[in-house]
MDTraj code that builds the backbone (N, CA, C; nanometers):
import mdtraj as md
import numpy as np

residues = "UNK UNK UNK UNK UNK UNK UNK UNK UNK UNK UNK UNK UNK UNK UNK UNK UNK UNK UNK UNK UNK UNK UNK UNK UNK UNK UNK UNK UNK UNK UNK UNK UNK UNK UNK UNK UNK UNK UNK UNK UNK UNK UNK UNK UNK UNK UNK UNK UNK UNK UNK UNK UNK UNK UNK UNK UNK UNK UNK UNK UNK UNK UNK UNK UNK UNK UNK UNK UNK UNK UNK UNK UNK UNK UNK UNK UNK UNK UNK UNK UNK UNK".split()
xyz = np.array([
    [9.6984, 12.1498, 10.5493],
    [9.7507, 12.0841, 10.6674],
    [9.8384, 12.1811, 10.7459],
    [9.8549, 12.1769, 10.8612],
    [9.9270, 12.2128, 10.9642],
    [10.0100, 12.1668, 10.9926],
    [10.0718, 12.0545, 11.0640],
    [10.1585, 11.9332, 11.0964],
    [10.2628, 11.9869, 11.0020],
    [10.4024, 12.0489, 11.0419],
    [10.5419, 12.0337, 10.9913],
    [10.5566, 11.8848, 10.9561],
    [10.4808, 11.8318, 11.0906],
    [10.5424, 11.6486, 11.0931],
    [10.4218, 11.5582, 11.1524],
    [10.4133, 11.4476, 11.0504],
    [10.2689, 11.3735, 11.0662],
    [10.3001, 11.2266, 11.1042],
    [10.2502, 11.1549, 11.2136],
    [10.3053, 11.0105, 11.2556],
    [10.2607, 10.9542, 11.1725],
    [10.3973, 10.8293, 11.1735],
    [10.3377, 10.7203, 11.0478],
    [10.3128, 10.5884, 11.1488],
    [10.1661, 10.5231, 11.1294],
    [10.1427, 10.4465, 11.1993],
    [10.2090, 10.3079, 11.1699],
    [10.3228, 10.2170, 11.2343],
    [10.4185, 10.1089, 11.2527],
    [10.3492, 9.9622, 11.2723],
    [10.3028, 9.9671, 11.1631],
    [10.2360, 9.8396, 11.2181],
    [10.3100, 9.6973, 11.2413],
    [10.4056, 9.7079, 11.2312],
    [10.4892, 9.6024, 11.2939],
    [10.5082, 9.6203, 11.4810],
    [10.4819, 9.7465, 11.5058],
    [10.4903, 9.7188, 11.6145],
    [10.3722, 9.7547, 11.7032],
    [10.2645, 9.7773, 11.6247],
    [10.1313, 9.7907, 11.7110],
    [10.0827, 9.7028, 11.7461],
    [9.9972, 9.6864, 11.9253],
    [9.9339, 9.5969, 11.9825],
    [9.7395, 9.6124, 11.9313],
    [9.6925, 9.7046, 11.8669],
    [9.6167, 9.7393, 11.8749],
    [9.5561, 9.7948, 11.9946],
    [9.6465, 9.8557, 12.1171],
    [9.5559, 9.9216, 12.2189],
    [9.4383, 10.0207, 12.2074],
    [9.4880, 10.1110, 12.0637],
    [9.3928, 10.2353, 12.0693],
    [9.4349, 10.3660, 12.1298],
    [9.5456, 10.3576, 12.2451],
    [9.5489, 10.4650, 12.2958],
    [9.6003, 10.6016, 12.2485],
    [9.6709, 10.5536, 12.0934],
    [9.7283, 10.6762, 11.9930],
    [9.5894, 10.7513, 11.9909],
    [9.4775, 10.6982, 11.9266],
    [9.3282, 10.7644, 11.8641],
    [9.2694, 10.8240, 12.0114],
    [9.3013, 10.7708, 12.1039],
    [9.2323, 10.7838, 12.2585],
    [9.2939, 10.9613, 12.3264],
    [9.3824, 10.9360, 12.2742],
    [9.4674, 11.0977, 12.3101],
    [9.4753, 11.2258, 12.2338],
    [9.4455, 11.1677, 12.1106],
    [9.4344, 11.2602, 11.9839],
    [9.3726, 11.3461, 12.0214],
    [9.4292, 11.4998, 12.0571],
    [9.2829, 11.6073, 12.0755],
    [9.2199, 11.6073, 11.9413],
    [9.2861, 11.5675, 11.8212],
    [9.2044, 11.6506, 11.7581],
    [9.1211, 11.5319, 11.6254],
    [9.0766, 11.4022, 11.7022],
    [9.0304, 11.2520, 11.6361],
    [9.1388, 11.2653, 11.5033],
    [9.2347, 11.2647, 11.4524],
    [9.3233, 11.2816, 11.3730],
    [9.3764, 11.1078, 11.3439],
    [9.3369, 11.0332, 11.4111],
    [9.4003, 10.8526, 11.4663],
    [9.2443, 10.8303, 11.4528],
    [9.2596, 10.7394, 11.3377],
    [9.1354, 10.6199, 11.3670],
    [9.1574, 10.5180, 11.3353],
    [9.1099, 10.4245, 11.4306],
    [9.1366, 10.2780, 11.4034],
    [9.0161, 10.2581, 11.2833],
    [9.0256, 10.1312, 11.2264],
    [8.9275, 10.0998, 11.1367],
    [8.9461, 9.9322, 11.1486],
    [8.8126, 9.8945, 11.1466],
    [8.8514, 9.7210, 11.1133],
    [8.7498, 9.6952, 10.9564],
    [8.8259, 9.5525, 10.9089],
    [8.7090, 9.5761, 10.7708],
    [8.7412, 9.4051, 10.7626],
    [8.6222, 9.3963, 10.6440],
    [8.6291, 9.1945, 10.6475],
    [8.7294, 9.2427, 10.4906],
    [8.8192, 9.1210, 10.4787],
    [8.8908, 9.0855, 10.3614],
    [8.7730, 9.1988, 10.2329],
    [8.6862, 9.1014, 10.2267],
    [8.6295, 9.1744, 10.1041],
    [8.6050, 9.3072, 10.0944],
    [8.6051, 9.3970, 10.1810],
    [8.5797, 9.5394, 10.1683],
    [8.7406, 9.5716, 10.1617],
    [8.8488, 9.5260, 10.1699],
    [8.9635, 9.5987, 10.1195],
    [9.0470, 9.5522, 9.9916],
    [8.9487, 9.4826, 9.9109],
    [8.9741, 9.4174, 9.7873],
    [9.0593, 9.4628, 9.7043],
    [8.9801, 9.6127, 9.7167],
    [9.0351, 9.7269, 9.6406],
    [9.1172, 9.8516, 9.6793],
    [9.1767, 9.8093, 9.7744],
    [9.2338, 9.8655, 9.8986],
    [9.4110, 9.8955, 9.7583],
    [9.4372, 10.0170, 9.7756],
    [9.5524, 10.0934, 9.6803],
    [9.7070, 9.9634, 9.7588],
    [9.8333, 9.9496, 9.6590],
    [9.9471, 9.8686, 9.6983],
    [9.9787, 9.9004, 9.8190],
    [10.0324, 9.8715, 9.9092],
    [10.0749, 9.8932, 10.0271],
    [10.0086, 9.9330, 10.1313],
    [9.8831, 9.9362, 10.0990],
    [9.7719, 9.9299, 10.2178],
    [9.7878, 9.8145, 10.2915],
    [9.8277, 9.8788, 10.4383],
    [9.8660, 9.7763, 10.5490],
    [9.7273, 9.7467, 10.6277],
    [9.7122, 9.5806, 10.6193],
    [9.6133, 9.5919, 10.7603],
    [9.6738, 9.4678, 10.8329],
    [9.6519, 9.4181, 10.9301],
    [9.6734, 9.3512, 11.0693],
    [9.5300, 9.2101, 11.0687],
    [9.5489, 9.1094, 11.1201],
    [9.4996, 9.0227, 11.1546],
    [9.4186, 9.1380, 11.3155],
    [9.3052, 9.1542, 11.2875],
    [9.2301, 9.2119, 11.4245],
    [9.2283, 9.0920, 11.5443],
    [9.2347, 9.1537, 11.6593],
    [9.3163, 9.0986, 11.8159],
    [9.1623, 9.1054, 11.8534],
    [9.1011, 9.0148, 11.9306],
    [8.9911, 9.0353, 12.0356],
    [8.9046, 8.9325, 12.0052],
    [8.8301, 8.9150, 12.0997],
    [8.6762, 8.8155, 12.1278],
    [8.5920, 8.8322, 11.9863],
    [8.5792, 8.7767, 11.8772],
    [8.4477, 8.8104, 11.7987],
    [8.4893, 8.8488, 11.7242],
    [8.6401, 8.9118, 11.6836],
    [8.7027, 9.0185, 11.5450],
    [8.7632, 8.9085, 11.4526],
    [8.7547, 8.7856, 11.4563],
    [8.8185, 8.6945, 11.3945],
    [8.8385, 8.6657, 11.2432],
    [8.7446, 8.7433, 11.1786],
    [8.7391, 8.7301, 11.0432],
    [8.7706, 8.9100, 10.9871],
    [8.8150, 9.0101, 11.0862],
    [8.8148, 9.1131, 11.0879],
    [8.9842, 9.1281, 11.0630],
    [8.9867, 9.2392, 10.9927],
    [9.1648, 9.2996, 10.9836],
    [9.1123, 9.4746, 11.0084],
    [9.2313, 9.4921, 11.0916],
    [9.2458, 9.6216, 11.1454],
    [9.3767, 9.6737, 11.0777],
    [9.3310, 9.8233, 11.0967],
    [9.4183, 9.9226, 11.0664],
    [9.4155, 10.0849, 11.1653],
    [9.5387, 10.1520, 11.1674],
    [9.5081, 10.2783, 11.2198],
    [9.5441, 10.3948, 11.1358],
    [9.4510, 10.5065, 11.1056],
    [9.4651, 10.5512, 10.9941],
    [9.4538, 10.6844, 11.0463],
    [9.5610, 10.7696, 10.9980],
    [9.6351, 10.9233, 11.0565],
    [9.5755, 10.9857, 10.9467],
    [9.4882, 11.0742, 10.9588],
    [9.4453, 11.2003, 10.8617],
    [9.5141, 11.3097, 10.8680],
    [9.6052, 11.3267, 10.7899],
    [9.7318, 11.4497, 10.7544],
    [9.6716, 11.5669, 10.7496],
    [9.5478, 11.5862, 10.7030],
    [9.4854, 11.6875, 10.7529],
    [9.4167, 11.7641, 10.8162],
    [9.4143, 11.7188, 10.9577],
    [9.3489, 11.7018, 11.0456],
    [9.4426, 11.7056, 11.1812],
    [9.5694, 11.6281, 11.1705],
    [9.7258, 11.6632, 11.2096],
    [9.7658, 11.7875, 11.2617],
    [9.7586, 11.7876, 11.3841],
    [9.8393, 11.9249, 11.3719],
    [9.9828, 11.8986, 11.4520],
    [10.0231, 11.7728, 11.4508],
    [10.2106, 11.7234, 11.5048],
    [10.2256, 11.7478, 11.6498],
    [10.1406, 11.7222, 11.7264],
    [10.1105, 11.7404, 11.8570],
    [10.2077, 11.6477, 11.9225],
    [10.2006, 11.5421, 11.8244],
    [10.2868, 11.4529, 11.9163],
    [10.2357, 11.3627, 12.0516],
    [10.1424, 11.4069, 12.0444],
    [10.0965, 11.3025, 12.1888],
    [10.0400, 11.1874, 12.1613],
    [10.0524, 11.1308, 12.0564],
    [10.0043, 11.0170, 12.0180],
    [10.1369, 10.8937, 12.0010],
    [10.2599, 10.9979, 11.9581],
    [10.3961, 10.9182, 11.9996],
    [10.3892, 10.9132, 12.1600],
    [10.3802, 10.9677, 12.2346],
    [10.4488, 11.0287, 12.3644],
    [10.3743, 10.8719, 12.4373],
    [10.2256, 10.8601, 12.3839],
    [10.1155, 10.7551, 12.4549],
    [10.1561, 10.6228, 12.4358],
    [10.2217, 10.6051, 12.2970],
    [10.2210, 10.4723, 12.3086],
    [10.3151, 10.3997, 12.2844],
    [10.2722, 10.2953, 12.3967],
    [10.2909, 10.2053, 12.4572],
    [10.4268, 10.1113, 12.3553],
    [10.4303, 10.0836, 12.2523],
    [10.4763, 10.0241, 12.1924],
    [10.6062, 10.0860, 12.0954],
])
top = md.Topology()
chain = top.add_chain()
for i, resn in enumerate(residues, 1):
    res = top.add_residue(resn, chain, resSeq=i)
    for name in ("N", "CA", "C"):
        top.add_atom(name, md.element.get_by_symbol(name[0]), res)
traj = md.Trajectory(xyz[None], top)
């Protein structure tokens, strides 16, 4: 890894906009959505979110920062919104 310093994604205060992953030069931010049963086995403190939108209703979202892939650019704080 590169990144001195790697964002930790807040999910207390995310809207799900996207625009952290949207700015990322380097796709380092990915959102992910999954049904209950595919995160069964999901490790303690794996955070996900009730998913926001038309049709995602049985869906939980998450945004997931690859530390290695990071290089602390920072423009993914700078973007958002929240």
């Amino acid at each position: 890894a590169i990144a001195a310093t790697v964002p930790i994604w807040k999910s207390e205060n995310c809207t799900q906009c996207n625009i952290c992953s949207f700015v990322c030069p380097h796709a380092a931010i990915r959102p992910f959505l999954a049904k209950p049963d595919e995160v069964t086995d999901a490790p303690e403190g794996y955070t996900m979110l009730k998913a926001k939108g038309p049709g995602l209703g049985e869906y939980q979202y998450r945004m997931q920062v690859a530390p290695f892939d990071c290089t602390g650019c920072q423009l993914c704080v700078s973007a958002c919104p929240d």
